[in-house]
C-alpha positions as CSV (number, residue, x, y, z in Angstrom):
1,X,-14.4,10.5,13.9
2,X,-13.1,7.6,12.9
3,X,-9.9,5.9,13.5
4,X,-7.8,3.5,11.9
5,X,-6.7,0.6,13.5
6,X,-2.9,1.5,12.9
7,X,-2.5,5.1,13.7
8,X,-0.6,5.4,16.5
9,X,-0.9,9.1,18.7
10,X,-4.5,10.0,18.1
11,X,-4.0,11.2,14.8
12,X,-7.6,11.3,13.5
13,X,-8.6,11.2,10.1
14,X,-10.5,14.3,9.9
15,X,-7.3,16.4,10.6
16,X,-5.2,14.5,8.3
17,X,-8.1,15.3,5.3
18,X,-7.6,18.8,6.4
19,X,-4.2,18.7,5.5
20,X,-5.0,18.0,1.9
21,X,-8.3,20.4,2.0
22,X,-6.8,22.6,-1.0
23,X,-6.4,19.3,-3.0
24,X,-9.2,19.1,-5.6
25,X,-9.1,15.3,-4.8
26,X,-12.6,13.8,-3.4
27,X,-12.6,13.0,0.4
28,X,-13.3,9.3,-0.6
29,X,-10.0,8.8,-3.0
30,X,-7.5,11.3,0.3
31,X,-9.3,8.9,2.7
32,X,-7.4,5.7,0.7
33,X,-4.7,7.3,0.1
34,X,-4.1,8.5,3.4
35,X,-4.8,4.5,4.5
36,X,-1.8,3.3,2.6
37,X,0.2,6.0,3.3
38,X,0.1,5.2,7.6
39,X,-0.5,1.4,7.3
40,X,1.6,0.3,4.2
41,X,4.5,2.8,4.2
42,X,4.7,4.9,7.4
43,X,5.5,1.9,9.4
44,X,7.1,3.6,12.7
45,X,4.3,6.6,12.2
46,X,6.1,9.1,12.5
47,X,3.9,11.1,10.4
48,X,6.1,11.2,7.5
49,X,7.6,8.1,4.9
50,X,11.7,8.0,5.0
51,X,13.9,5.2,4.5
52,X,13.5,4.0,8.3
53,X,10.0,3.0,7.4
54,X,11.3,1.0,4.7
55,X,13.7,-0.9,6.5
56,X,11.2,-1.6,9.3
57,X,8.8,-3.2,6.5
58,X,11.9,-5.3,5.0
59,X,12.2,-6.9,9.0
60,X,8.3,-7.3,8.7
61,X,8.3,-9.2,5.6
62,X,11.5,-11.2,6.1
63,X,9.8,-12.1,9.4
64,X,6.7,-13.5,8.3
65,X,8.4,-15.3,5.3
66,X,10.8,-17.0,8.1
67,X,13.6,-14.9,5.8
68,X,17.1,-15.0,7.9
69,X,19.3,-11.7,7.5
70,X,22.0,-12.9,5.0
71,X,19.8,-15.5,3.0
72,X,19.1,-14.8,-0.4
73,X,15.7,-14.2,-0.1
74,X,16.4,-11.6,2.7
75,X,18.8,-9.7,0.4
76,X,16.2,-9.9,-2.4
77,X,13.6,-8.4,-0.4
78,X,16.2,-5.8,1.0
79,X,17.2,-4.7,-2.7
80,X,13.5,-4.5,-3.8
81,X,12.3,-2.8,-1.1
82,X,15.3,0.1,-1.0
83,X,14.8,0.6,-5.0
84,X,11.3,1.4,-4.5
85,X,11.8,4.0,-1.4
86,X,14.8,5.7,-3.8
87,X,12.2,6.0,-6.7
88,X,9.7,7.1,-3.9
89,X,12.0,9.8,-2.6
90,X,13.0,10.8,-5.7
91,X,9.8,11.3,-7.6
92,X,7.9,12.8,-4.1
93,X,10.0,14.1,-1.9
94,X,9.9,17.9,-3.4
95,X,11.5,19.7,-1.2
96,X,14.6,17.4,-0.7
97,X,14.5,16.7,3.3
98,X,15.0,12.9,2.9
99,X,11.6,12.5,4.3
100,X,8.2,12.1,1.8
101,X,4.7,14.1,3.7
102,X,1.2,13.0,3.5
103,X,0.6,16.7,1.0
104,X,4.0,15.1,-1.4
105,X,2.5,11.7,-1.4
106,X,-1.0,12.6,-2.2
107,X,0.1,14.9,-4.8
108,X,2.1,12.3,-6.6
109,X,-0.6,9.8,-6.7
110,X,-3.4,12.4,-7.9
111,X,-0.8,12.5,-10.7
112,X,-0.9,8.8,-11.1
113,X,-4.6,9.0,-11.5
114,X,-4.6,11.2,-14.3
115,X,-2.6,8.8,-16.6
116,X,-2.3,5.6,-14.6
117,X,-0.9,3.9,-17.9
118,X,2.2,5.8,-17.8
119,X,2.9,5.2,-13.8
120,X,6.6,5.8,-12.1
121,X,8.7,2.9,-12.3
122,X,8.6,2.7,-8.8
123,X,4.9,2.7,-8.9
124,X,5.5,-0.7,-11.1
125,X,8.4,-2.5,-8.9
126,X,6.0,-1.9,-5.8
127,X,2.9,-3.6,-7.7
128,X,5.1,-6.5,-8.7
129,X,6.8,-7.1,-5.6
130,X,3.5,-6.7,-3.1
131,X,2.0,-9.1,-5.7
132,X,5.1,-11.5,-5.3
133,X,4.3,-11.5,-1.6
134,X,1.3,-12.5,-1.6
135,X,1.7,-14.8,-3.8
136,X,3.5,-17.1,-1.5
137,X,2.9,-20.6,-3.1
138,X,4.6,-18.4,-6.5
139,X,2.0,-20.7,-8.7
140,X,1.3,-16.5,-10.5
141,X,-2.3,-16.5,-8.6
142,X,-3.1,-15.1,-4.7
143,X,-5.7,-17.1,-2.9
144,X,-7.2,-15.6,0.6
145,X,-4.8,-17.3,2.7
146,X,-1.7,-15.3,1.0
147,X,-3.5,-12.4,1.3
148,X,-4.8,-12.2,4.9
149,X,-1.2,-13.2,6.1
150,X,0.2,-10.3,4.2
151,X,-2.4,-7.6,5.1
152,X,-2.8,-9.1,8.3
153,X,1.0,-8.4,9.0
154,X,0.5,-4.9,8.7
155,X,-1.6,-4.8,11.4
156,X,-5.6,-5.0,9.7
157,X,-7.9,-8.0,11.4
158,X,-7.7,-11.2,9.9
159,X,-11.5,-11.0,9.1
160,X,-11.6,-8.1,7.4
161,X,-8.7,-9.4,5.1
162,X,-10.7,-11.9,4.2
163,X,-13.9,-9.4,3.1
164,X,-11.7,-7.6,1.5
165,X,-10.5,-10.5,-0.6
166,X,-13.8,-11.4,-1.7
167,X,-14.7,-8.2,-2.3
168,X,-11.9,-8.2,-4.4
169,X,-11.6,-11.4,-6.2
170,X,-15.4,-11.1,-6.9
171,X,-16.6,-14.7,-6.3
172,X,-13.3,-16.1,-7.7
173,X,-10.9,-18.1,-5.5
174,X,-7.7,-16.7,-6.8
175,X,-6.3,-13.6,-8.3
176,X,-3.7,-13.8,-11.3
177,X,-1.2,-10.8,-12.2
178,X,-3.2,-9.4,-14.9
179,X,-6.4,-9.1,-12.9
180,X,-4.5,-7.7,-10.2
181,X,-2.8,-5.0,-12.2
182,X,-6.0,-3.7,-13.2
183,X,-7.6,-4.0,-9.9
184,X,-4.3,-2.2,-8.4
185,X,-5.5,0.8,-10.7
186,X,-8.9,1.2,-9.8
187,X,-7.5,1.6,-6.2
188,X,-5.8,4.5,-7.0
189,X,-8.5,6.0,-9.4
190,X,-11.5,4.8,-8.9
191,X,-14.3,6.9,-7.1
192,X,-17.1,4.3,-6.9
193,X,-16.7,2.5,-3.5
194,X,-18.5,-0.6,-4.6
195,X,-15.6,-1.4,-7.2
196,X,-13.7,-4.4,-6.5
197,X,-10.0,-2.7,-6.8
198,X,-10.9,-0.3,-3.4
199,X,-9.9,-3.7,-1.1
200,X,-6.9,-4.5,-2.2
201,X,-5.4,-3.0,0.5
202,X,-7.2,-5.5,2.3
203,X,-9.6,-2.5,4.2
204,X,-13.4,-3.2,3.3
205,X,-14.7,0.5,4.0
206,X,-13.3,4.0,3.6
């Protein structure tokens, strides 16, 4: 069965889909979900998204950027980053424990993906701000060199980023905001593999 790269503990991805077998969502659209969910937000994979994980990912970032605690930058990235987890745990975390499950955060994106125009605000703010970080240079556009270091920090291969990117950007150098926003939706709802929104996540195969 196959692994990702990430997950920590043996967890495999067949028992994780099993989880979510009453979930009338396809394997292919749990299988991505369940991707961003370990790699993106359950950074200490514990098995669960709380406000740890977020924390850990504000050291990440500030840490590739070269971003000192105390510099306004740092404080930026800490403000952004804690706003999203509240709207996060707000909007997912049902049952109140101060912690968000793989069942809570799959439900809440198969929501998404039945109206993605009228997303969560937190939904928006984390777009924007992992558009913002990859777009180092801050010229509105990500070329393949801000996105590898960004997906690369999370732990994916540096070559695969770079797939992924052209996968993504279809041919084109750079990505601007627009054509990321829409690409950024077709993640979440698309079902065809071979459309160009499914890498940017920086993963090339599901």
């Amino acid at each position: 069965m196959e692994k990702w790269a990430n997950l920590k503990r043996g967890v495999k991805v067949g028992t994780l889909l099993n989880r979510l077998a009453n979930m009338s969502i396809s394997d292919f659209r749990k299988k991505k979900l369940l991707y961003v969910f370990h790699v993106f937000f359950d950074v200490n994979q514990s098995g669960t998204i709380d406000r740890k994980d977020f924390e850990l990912a504000i050291e990440k970032i500030c840490s590739l950027r070269g971003w000192q605690q105390g510099s306004p930058q740092y404080q930026k990235t800490f403000d952004s980053m804690i706003l999203i987890w509240e709207g996060l745990r707000s909007r997912a975390d049902f049952n109140q424990d101060g912690q968000v499950s793989v069942e809570e955060w799959a439900s809440m994106w198969d929501d998404y993906s039945k109206n993605p125009e009228n997303a969560l605000e937190w939904q928006n703010n984390y777009m924007r701000f992992m558009f913002d970080l990859e777009d180092a240079s801050g010229d509105g556009s990500i070329d393949i060199e801000e996105f590898t270091s960004v997906c690369s920090c999370y732990g994916l291969q540096a070559q695969e980023c770079r797939e992924a990117f052209q996968k993504m950007a279809g041919g084109q150098k750079e990505v601007n905001f627009e054509q990321f926003k829409s690409l950024w939706k077709q993640f979440f709802v698309s079902e065809n593999p071979s459309e160009p929104g499914n890498f940017i996540f920086g993963k090339t195969k599901f």
